[in-house]
N, C-alpha and C positions, 0 to 999 in steps of 0.2 A: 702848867699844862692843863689843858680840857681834856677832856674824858667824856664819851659818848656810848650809852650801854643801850643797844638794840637789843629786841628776844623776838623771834622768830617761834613758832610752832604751826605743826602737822599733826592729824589726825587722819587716817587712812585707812579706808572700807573697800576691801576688793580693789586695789589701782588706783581708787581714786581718792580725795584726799578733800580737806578741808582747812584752811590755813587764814592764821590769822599774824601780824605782825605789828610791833609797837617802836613807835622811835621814839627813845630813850624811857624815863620812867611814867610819865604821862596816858594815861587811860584816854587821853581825848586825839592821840596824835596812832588814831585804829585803821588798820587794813585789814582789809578780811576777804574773803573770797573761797573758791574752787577750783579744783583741778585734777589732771591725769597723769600716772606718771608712766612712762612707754621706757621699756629697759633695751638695750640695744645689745650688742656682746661684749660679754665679763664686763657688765657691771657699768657702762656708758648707759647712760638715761638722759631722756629730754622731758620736759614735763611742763605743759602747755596751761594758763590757770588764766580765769580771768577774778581780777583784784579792785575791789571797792577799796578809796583811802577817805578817809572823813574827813582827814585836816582838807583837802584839797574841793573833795565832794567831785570827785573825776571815781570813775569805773576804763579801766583798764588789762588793755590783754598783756600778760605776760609771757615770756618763752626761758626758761631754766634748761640750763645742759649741768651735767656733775659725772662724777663716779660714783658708785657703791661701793662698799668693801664688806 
């Protein structure tokens, strides 16, 4: 069986955030970008970023919804 290990991270200054992600262990396979995260009630957020990928070399809007807990 394969096995795929993503890491995601966040850094966040008053709301807004700065995020970068890797697919799998590869430093050349980089997304990175900014964003905002808007809380709705108990804990429903949307969080609007736009995302540079380097494998691709595309710049990209993304839209995140989640909870908080």
């Amino acid at each position: 069986a394969d096995m795929d290990v993503d890491f995601h991270a966040r850094y966040y200054v008053r709301g807004y955030f700065v995020y970068v992600a890797s697919s799998g262990l590869n430093t050349e396979n980089l997304s990175y970008g900014v964003g905002k995260m808007f809380t709705f009630h108990k804990g429903v957020y949307v969080d609007p970023k736009v995302v540079y990928d380097a494998t691709t070399k595309t710049t990209n809007m993304m839209l995140g919804v989640g909870l908080k807990f």
